[in-house]
C-alpha positions as CSV (number, residue, x, y, z in Angstrom):
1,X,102.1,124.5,132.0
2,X,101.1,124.5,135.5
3,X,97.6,124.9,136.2
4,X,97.6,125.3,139.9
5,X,98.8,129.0,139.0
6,X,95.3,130.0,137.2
7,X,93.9,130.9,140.8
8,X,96.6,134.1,140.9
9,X,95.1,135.6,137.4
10,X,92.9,138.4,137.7
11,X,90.3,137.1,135.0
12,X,87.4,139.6,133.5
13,X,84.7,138.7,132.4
14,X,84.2,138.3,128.7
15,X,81.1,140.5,128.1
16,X,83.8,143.1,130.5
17,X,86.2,142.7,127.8
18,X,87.7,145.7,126.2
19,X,86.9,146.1,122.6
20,X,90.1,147.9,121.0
21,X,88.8,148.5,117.0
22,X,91.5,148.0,114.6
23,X,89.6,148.6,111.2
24,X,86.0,148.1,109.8
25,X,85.4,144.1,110.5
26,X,88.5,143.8,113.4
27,X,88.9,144.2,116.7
28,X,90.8,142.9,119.8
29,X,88.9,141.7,122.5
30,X,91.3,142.7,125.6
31,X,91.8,140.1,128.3
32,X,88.2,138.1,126.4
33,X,90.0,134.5,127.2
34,X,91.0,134.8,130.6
35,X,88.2,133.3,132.1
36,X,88.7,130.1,130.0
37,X,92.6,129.6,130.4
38,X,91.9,126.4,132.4
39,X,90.1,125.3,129.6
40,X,92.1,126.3,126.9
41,X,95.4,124.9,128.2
42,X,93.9,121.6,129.1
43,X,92.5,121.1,125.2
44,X,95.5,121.7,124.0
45,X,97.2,119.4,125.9
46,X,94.9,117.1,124.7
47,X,95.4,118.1,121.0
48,X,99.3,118.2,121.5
49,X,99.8,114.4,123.0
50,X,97.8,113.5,119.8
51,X,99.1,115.1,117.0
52,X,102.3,116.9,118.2
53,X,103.6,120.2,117.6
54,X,105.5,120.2,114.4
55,X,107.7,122.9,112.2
56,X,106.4,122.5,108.6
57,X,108.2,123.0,105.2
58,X,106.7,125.8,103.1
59,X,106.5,125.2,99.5
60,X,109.4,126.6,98.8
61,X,111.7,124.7,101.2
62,X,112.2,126.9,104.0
63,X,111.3,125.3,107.7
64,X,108.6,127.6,109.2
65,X,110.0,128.9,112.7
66,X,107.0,128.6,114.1
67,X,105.7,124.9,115.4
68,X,102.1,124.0,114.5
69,X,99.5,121.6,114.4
70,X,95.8,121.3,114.5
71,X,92.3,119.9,115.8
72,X,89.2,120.1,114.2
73,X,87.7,118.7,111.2
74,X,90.0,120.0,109.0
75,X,93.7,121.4,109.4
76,X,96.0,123.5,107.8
77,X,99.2,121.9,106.2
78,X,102.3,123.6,104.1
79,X,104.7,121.2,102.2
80,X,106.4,121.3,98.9
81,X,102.9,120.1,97.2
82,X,101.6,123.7,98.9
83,X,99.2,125.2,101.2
84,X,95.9,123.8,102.1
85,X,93.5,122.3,104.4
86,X,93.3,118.2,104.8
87,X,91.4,116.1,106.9
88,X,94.2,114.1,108.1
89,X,97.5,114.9,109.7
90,X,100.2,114.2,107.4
91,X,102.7,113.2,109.7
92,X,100.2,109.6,110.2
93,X,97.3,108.3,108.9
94,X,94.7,109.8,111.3
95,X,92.4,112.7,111.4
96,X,93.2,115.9,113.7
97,X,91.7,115.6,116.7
98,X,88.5,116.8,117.4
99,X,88.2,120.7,118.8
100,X,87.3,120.9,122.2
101,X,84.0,122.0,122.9
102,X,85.7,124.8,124.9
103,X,87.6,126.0,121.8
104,X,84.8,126.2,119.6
105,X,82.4,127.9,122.5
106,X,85.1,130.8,122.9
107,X,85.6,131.1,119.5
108,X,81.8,131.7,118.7
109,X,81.5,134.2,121.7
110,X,84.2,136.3,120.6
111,X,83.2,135.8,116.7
112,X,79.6,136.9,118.5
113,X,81.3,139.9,120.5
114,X,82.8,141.2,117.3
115,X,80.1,141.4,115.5
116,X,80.3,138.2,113.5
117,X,77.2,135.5,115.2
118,X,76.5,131.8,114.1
119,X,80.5,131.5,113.9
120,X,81.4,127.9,113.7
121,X,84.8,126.9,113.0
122,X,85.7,123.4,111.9
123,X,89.7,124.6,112.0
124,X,91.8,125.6,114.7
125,X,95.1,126.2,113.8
126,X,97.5,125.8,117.0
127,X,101.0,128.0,117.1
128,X,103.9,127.6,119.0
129,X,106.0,130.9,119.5
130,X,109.7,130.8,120.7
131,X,112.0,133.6,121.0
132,X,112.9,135.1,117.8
133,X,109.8,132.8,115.6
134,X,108.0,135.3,113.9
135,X,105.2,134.8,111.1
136,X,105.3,137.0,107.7
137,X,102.7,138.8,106.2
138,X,100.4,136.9,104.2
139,X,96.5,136.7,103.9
140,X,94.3,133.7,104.7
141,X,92.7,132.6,101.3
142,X,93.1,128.8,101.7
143,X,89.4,128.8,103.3
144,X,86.5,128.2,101.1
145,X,84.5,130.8,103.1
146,X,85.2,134.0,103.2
147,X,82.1,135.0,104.9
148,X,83.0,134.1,108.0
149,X,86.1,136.1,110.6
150,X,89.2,134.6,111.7
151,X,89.3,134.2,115.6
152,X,93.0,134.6,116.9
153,X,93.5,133.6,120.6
154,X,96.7,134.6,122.2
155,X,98.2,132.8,125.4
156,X,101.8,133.0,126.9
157,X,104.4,135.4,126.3
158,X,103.4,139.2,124.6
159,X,103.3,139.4,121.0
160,X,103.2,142.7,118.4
161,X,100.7,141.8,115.5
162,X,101.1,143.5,112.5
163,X,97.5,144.1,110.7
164,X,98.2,145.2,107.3
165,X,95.8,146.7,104.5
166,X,94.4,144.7,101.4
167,X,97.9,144.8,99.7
168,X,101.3,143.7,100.8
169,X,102.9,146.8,100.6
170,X,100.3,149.0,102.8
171,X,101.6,149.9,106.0
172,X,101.2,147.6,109.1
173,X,99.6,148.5,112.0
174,X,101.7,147.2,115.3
175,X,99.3,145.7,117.9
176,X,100.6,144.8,121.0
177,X,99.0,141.4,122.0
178,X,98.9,139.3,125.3
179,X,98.0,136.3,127.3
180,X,93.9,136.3,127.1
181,X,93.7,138.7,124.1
182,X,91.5,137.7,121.3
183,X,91.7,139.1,117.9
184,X,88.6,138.8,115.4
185,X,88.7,140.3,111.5
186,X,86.1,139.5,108.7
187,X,83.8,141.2,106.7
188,X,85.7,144.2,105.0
189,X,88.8,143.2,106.7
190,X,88.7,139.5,106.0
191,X,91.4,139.6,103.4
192,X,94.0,142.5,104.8
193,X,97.6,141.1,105.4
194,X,98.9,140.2,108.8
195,X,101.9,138.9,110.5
196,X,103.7,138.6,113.3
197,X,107.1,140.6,114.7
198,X,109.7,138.5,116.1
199,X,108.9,137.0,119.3
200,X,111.1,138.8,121.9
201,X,112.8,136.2,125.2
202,X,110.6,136.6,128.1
203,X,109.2,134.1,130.9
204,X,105.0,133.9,131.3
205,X,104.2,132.2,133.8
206,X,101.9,129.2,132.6
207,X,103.6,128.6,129.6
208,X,107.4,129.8,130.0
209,X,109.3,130.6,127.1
210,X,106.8,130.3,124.3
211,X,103.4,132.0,122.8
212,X,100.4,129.9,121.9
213,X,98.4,131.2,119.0
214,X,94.9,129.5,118.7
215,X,93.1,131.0,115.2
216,X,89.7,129.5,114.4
217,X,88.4,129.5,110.6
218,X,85.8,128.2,108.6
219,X,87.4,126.4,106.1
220,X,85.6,123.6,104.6
C-alpha cells in the first residue's frame, strides 16, 4: 500500500456522496470514503501488524477463502465450536486491537448519511479479497442488536455484492462496488441475505491484487 499515491485520487466530499438506494433501510454511499483513504489504510495497518490477517475454519470444516481479522471491542470468530463474537483473538491471548478513531468516525457518518444516527460500532470486521475469494449468502444474526445497520466499507479492487431478500432463496440483487464505496442496511433490511461474487484478477493501485472489506456492527 503506498500512500504517496493518495494525492492522484479525485476524492468527493462525503455530504457530495451519491446515495444509490438499494431497498427500504440500504443504500450505497458512492465514493463516501475517499476522503478518508489515508486514514483508513494507515488503521489497518495498525490493526494488521497486531492481529494478522487470518483464513478461519467454519464450523463445518471448510477454510473460508476470505482472510479476516478484527479491531474493536469485540470480534467475530468462526471455528468448529461456531460463529460468534469474543473479546479476544483466538489465535493469542490478547484483545483485538482497539478501532481507530477514524474507523469509528466514518462509520457513524455514513450510519448518519443513511439514515441510521447515534451509530456506534464496538466491531469492525476486516476482509481480505483475492482473486477468486468470494463470501456466500448468509445473514448477520450473531449481533445482539439488531437495531442498529451494518456499515460495509469497500477499498481496493471492484467487487459485485449480492443483496438478497429476507430468505435464502429470494433473488439477489448484483451491486457493483468500488474503492471508497460504502454500503449501509438496517432497519427493514437488517436481516436480508448478502454475499459476495467471486473476486475477479485485477491491479488497484493502493492495494494491488486484493479487496479490503471494512463492516462495522454493533454487536455486544
Amino acid at each position: 500500500m503506498t500512500p504517496d499515491l493518495f494525492d492522484s485520487i479525485d476524492a468527493a466530499r462525503p455530504d457530495e456522496a451519491l446515495a444509490e438506494q438499494l431497498a427500504d433501510g440500504a443504500v450505497v454511499l458512492r465514493g463516501f470514503a475517499l476522503p478518508a483513504q489515508a486514514a483508513l489504510l494507515d488503521g489497518l495497518r495498525q490493526v494488521v501488524a497486531q492481529a494478522p490477517l487470518r483464513h478461519m475454519v467454519t464450523p463445518g470444516g471448510f477454510t473460508m477463502s476470505v482472510a479476516m481479522t478484527n479491531c474493536g471491542a469485540l470480534g467475530w470468530v468462526s471455528n468448529r465450536r461456531g460463529y460468534r463474537y469474543a473479546p479476544l483473538d483466538p489465535d493469542g491471548t490478547l484483545p483485538w486491537p482497539a478501532m481507530p478513531r477514524d474507523f469509528e468516525r466514518l462509520a457513524a457518518e455514513a450510519a448518519s448519511r443513511a439514515g441510521f444516527p447515534g451509530f456506534v460500532p464496538d466491531a469492525c470486521l476486516v476482509n481480505r479479497y483475492e482473486p477468486g475469494a468470494r463470501l456466500a449468502l448468509h445473514q448477520d444474526r450473531n449481533e445482539r442488536d439488531f437495531d442498529a445497520p451494518i456499515v460495509s466499507v469497500s477499498l481496493g479492487l471492484p467487487a459485485v455484492f449480492l443483496f438478497g431478500g429476507q430468505s435464502r432463496a429470494d433473488k439477489a440483487m448484483r451491486v457493483p462496488l468500488v474503492h471508497g464505496d460504502v454500503a449501509v442496511w438496517g432497519g427493514p433490511a437488517r436481516l436480508r441475505y448478502h454475499g459476495v461474487m467471486p473476486l475477479k484478477d485485477g491491479e488497484h493501485p493502493l492495494l494491488g491484487r486484493c479487496r479490503i472489506n471494512l463492516t462495522f456492527r454493533k454487536a455486544g
